[in-house]
DODRENDO-412904 format. One record per residue: residue in three letters; x, y, z of N, C-alpha, C in turn. Coordinates in Angstrom, 3 decimals. Layout:
N
- type n_px n_py n_pz ca_px ca_py ca_pz c_px c_py c_pz
- ala X Y Z X Y Z X Y Z
...
***
This chain:
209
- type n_px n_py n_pz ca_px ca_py ca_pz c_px c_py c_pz
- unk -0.986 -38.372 -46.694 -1.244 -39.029 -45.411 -0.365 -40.268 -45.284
- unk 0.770 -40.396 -44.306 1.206 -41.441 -43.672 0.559 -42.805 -43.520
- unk 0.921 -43.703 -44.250 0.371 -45.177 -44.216 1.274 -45.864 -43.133
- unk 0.697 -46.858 -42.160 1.699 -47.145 -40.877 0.558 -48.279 -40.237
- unk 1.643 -49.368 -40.260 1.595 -50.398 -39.509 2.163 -50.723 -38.137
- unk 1.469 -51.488 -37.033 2.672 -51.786 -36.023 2.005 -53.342 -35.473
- unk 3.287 -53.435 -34.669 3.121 -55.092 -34.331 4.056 -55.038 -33.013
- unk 3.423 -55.008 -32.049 4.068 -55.537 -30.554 4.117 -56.436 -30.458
- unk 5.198 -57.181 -30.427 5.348 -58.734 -30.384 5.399 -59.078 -28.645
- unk 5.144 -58.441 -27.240 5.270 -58.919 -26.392 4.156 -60.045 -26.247
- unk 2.797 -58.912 -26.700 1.658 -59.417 -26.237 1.268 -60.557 -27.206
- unk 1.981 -60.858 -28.382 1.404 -61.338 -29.463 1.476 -62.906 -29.148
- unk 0.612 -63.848 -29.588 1.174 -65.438 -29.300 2.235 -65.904 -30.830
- unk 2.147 -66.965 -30.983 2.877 -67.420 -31.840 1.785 -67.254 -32.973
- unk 1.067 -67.806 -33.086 -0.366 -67.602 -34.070 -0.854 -66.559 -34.357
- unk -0.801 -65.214 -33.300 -1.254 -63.822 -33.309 -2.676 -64.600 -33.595
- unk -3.599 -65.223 -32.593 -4.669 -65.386 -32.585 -5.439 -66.431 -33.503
- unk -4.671 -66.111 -35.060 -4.784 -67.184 -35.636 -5.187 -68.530 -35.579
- unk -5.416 -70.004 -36.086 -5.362 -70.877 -36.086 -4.234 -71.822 -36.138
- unk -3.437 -71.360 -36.779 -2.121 -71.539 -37.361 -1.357 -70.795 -37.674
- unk 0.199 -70.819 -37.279 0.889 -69.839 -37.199 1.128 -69.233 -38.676
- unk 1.203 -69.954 -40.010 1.265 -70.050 -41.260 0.309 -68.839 -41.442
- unk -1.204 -69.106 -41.115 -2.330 -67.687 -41.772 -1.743 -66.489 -40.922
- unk -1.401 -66.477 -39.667 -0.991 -65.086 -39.150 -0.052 -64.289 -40.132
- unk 1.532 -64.744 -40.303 2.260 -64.684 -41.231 1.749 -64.880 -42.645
- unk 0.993 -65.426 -43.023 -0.127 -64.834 -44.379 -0.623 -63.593 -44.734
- unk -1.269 -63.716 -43.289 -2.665 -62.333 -43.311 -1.253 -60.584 -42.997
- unk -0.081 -61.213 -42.279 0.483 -59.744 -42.264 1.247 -59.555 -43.498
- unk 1.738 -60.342 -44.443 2.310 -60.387 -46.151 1.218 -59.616 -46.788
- unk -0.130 -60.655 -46.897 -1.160 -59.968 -47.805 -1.291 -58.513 -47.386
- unk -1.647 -58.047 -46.138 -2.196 -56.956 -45.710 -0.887 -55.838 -46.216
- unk 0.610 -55.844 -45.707 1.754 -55.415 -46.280 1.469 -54.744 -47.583
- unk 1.370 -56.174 -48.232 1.993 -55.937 -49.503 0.740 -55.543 -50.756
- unk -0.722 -55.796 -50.446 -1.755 -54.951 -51.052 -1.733 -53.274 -50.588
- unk -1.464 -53.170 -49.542 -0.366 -51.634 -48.846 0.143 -50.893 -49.899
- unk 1.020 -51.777 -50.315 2.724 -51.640 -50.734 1.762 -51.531 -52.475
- unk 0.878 -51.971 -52.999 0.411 -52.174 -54.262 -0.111 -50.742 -54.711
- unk -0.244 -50.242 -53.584 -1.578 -49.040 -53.750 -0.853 -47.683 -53.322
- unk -0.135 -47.747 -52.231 1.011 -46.600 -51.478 2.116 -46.416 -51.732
- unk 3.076 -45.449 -51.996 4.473 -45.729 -52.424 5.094 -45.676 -51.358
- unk 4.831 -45.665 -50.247 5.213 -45.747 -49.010 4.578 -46.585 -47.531
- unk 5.002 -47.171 -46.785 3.965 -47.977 -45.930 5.334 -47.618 -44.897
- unk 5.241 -47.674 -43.486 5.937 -47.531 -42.640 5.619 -48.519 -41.320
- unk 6.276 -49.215 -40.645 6.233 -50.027 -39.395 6.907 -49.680 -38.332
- unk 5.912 -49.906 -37.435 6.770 -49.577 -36.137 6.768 -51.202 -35.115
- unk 7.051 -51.175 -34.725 7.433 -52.691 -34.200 8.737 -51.985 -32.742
- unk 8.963 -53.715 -32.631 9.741 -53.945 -31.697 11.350 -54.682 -32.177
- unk 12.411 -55.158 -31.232 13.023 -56.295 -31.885 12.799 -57.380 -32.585
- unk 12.262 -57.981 -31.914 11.696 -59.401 -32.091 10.735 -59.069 -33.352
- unk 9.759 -58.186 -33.148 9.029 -57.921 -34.723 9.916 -57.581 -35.706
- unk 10.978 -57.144 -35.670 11.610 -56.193 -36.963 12.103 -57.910 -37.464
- unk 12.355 -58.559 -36.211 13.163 -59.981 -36.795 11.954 -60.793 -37.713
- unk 11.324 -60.685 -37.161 9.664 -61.303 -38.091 9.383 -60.773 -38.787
- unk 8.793 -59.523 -39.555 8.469 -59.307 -40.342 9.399 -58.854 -41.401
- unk 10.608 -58.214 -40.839 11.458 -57.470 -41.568 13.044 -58.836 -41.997
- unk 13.476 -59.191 -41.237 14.294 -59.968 -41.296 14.315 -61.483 -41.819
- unk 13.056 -61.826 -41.349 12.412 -63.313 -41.654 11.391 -63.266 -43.071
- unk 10.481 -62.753 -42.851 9.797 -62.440 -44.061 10.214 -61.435 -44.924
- unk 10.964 -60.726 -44.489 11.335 -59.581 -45.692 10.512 -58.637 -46.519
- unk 9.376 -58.804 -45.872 8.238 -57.442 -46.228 8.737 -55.891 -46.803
- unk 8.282 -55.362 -47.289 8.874 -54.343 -48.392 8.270 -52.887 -47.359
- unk 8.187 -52.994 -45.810 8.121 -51.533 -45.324 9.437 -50.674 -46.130
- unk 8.935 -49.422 -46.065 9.999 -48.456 -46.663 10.946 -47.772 -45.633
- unk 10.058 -47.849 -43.832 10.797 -47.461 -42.945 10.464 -48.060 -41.837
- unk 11.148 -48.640 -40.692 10.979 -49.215 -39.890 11.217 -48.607 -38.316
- unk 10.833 -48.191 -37.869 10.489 -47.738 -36.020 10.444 -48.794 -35.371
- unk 11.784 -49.378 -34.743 12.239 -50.380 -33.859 11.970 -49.369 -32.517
- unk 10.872 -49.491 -31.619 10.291 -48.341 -30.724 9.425 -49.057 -29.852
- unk 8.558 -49.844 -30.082 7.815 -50.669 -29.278 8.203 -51.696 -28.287
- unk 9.676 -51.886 -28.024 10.023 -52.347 -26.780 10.351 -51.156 -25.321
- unk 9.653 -50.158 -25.307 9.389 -49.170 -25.114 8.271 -49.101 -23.988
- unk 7.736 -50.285 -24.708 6.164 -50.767 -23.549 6.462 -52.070 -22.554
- unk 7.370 -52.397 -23.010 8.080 -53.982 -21.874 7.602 -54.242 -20.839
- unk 7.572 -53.316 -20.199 7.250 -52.800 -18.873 6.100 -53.272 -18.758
- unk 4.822 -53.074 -19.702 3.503 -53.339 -19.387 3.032 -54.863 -19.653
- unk 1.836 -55.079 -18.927 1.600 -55.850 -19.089 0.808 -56.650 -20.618
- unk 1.250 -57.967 -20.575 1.053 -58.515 -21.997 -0.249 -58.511 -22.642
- unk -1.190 -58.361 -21.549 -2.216 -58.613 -21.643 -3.057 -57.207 -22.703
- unk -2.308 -56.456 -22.198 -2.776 -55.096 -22.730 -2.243 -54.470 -24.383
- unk -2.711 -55.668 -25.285 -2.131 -55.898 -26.206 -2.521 -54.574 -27.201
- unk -3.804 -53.998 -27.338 -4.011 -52.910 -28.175 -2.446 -51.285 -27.763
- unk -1.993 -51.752 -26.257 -1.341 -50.617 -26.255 -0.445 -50.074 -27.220
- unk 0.066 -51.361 -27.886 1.316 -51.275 -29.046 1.009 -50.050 -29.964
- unk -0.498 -50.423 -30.515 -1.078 -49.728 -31.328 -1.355 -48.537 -30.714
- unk -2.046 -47.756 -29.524 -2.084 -47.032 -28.676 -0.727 -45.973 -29.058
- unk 0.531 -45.931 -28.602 1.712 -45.963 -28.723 2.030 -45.286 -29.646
- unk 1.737 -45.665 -30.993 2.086 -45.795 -32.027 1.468 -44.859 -33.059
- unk 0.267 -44.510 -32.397 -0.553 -43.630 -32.797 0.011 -41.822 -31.825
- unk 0.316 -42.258 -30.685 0.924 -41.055 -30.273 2.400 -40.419 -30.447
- unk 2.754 -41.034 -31.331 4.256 -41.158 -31.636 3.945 -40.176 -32.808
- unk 2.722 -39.986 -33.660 2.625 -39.604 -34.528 2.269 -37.934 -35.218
- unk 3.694 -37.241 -35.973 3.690 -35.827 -35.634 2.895 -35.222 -37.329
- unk 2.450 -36.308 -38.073 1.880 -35.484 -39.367 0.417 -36.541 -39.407
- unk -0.341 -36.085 -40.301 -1.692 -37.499 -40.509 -1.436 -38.404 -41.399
- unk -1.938 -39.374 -40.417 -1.690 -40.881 -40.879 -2.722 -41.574 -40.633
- unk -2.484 -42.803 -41.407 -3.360 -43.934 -41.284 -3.119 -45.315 -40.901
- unk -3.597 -45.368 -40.051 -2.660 -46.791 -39.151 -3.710 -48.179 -39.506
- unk -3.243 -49.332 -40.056 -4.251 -50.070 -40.612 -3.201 -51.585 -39.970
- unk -4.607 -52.516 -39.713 -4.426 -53.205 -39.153 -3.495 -54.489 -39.578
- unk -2.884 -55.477 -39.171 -2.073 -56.177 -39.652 -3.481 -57.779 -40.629
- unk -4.644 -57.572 -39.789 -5.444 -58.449 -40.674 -6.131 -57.519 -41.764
- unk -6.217 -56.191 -42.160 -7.011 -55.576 -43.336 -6.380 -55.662 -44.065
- unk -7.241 -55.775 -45.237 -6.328 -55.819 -46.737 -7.549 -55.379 -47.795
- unk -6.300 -54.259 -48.472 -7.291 -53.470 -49.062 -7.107 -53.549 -50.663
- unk -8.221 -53.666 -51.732 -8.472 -53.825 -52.993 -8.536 -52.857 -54.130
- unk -8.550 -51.555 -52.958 -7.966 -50.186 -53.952 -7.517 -48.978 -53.022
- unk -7.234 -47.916 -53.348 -6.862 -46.893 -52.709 -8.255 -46.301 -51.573
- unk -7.496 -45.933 -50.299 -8.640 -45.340 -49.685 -9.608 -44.025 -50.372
- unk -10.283 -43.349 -49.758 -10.970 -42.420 -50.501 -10.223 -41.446 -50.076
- unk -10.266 -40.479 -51.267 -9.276 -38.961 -50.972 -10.126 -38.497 -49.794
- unk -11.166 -38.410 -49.566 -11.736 -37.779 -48.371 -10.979 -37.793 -46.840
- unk -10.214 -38.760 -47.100 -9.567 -39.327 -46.061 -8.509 -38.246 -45.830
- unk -7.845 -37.633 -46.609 -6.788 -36.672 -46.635 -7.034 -35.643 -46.263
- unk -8.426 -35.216 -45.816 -8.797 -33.757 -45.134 -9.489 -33.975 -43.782
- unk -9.862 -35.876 -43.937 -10.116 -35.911 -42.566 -9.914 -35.783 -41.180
- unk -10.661 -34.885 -40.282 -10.116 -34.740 -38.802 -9.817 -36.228 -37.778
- unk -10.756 -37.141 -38.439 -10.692 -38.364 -37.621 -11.033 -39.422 -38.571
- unk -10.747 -40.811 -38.685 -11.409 -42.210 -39.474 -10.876 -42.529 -38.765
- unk -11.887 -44.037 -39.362 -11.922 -45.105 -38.275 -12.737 -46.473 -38.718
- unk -12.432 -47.499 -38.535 -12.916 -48.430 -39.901 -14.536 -48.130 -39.985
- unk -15.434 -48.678 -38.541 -16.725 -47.971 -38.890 -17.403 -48.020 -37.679
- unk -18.537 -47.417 -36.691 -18.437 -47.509 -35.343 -19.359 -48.355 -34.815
- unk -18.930 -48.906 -33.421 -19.913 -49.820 -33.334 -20.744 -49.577 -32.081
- unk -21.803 -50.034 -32.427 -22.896 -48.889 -31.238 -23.747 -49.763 -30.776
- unk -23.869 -50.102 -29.258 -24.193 -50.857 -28.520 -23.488 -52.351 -28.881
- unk -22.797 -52.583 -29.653 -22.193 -54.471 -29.377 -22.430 -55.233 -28.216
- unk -22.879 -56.316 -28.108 -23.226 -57.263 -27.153 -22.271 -57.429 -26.495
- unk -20.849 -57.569 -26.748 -19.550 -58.015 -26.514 -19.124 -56.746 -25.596
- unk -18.662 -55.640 -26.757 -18.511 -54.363 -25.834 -19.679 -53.308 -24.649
- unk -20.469 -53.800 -24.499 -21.780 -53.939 -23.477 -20.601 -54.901 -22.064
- unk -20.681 -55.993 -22.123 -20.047 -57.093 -21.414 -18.764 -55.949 -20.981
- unk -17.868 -56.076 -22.007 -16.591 -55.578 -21.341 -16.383 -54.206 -20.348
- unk -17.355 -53.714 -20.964 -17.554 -52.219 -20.050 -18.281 -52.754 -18.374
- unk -18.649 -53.778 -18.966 -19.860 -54.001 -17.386 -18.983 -54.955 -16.569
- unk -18.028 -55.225 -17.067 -16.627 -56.178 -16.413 -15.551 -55.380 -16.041
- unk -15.259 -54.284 -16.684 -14.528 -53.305 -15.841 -14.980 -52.410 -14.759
- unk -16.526 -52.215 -15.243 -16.866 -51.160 -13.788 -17.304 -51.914 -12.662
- unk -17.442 -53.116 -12.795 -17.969 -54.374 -11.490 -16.774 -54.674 -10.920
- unk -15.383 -54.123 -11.120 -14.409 -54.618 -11.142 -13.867 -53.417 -10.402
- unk -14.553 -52.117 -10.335 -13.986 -50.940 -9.615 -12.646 -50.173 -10.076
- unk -12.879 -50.592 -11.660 -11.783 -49.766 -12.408 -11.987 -48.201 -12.138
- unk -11.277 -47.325 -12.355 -11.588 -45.583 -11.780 -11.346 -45.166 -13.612
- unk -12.716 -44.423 -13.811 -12.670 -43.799 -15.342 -13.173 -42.277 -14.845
- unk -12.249 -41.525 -15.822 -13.082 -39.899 -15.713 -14.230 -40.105 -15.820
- unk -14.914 -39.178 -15.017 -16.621 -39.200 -15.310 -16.913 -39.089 -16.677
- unk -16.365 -38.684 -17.570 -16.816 -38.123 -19.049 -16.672 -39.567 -20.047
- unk -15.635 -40.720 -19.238 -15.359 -41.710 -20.227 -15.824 -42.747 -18.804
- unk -16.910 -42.293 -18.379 -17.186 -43.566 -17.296 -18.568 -44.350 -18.256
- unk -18.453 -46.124 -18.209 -19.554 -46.501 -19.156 -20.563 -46.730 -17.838
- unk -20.152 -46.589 -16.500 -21.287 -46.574 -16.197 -22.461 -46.216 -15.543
- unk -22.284 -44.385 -16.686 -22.774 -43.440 -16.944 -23.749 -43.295 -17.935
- unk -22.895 -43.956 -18.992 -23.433 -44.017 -20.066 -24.355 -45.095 -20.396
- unk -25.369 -44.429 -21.400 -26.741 -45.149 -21.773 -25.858 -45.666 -22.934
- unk -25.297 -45.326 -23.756 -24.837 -46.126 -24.901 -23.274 -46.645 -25.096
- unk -22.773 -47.507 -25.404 -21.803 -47.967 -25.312 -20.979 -47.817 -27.327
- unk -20.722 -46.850 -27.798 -20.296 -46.726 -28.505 -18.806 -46.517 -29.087
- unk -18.590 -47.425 -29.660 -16.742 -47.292 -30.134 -16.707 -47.069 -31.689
- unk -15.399 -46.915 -31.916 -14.887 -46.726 -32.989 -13.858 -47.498 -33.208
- unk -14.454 -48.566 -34.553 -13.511 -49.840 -34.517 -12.068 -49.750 -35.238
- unk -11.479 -50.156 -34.434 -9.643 -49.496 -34.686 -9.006 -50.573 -35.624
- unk -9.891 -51.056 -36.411 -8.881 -51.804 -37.991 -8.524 -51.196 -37.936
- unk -9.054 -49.520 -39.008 -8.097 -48.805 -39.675 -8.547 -47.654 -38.835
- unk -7.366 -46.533 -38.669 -7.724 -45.605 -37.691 -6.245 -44.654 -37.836
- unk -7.116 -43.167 -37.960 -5.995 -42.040 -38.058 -6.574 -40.950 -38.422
- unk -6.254 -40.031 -39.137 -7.025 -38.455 -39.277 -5.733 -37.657 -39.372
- unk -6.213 -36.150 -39.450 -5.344 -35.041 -39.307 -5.201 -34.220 -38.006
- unk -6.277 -34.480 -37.138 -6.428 -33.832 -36.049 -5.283 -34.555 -34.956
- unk -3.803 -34.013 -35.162 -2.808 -34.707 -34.373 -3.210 -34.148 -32.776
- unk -3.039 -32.913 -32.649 -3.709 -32.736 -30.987 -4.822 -33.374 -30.491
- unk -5.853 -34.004 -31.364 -6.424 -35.120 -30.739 -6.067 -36.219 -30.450
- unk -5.259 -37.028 -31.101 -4.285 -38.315 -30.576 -3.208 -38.167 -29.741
- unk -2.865 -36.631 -29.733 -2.404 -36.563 -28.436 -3.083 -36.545 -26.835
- unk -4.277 -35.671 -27.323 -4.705 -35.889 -25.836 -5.972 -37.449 -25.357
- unk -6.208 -37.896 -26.917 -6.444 -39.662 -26.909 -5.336 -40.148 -26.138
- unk -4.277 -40.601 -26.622 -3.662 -41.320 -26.177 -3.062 -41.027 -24.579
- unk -2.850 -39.580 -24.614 -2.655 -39.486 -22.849 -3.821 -40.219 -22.211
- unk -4.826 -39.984 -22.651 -5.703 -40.638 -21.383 -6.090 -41.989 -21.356
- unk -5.680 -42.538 -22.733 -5.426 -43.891 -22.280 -3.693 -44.512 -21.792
- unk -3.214 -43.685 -21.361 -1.958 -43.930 -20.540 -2.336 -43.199 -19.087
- unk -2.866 -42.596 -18.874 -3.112 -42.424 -17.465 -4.012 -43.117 -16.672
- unk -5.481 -43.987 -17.785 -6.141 -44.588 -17.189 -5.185 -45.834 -17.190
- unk -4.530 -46.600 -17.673 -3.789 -47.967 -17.373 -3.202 -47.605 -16.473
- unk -2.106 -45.994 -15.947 -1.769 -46.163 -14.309 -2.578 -46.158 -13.484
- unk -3.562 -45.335 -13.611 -4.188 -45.279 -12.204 -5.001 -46.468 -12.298
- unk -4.972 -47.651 -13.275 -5.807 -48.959 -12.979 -4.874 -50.296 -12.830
- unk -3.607 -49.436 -12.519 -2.252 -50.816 -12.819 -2.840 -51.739 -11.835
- unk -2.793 -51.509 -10.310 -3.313 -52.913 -9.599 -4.286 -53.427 -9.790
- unk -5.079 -53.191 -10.362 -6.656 -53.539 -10.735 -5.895 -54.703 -11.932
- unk -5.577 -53.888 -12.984 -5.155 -54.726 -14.441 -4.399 -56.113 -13.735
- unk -3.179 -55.753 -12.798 -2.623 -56.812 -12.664 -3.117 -58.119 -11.689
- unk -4.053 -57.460 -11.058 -5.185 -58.463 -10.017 -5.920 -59.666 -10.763
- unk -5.898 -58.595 -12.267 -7.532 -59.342 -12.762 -7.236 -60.674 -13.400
- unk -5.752 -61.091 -13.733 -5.330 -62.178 -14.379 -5.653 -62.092 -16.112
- unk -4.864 -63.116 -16.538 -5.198 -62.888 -17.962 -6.047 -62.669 -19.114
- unk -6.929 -63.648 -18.686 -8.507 -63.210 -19.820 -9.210 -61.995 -19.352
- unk -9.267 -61.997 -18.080 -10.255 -60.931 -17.650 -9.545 -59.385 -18.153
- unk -8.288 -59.525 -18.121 -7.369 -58.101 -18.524 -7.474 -57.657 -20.142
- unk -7.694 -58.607 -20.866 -8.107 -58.810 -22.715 -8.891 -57.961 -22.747
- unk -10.442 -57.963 -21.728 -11.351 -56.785 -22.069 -11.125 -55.643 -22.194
- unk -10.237 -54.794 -21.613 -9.612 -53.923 -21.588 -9.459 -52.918 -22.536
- unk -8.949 -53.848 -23.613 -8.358 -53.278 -24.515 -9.561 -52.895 -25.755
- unk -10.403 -53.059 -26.194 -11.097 -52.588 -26.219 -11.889 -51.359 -26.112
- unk -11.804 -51.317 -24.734 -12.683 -49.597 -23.910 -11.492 -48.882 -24.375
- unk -10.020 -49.272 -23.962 -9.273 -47.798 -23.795 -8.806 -47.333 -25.419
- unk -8.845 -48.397 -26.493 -8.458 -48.269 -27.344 -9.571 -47.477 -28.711
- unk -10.899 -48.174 -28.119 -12.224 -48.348 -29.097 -13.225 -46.642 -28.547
- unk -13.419 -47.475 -27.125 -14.225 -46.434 -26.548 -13.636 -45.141 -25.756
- unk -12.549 -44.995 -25.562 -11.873 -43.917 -25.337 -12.171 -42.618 -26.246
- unk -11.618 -43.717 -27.625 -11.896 -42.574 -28.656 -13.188 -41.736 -29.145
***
């Protein structure tokens, strides 16, 4: 199974959320390179500007690099999980896409290698993701009836630290539909201004799946 990192630097701040720009650039070394301890292979997909950061500046030990994520330019910044989105549909064997803050202390479980789907672990009803779903449909976002939340009695995701499987025709037709719901919600997304557009990412990335 494919080990694979990515990092869209459009949406990213200088801190990547962080406190300080120092722990961001910490937390993506550690996470790398406990990777790199356990896998004989780790792979990144990024952008320019990322390959210059992680690859050029820090010099991180990926084994292959996918300069591919300026690809999304176009979209808006706000819609920061898309990188990852992307990146996951790009993908033609099973893999495991793990986040730039996880860092792991031994090898995953072989179970993982026959798995149809993982996913760090799911989260079912969250207070937070409750809110974001009830901020997009007050908002007159358009969801298939089947992925409409507000339809649904339960608000359940699957939290995308780590996230991948073998079932590639499912991340294919995952990821189409979270590229068709961002068009048919482009004026909506771009109306809503910046914080309010953050929620977003979330549903199409978490609860999609």
């Amino acid at each position: 199974m494919k080990i694979i990192q990515s990092l869209w630097s459009k949406p990213a701040t200088e801190t990547g959320g962080w406190s300080h720009q120092a722990f961001y650039l910490m937390s993506w070394a550690l996470s790398c390179l406990k990777l790199k301890e356990f896998y004989d292979s780790v792979e990144l997909y990024t952008d320019k500007k990322g390959k210059e950061l992680l690859i050029d500046t820090l010099q991180l030990p990926y084994d292959k690099v996918h300069v591919v994520l300026d690809d999304l330019n176009e979209y808006n910044p706000t819609l920061w999980a898309l990188g990852k989105v992307y990146t996951y549909s790009l993908q033609k064997e099973p893999f495991l896409h793990v986040d730039g803050d996880v860092y792991i202390w031994d090898k995953f479980p072989d179970s993982f290698a026959q798995a149809p789907l993982i996913a760090q672990n799911k989260e079912e009803n969250y207070e937070h993701n409750i809110l974001y779903a009830k901020q997009l449909v007050a908002n007159g976002f358009e969801f298939e009836p089947y992925l409409n939340p507000r339809y649904d009695p339960d608000i359940i995701e699957a939290n995308a630290g780590i996230l991948g499987g073998n079932d590639i025709d499912f991340f294919q037709l995952y990821t189409n539909k979270v590229f068709e719901f961002i068009a048919t919600n482009k004026e909506r997304i771009e109306s809503r201004g910046q914080h309010a557009d953050g929620y977003i990412n979330t549903i199409f990335e978490q609860y999609f799946l």
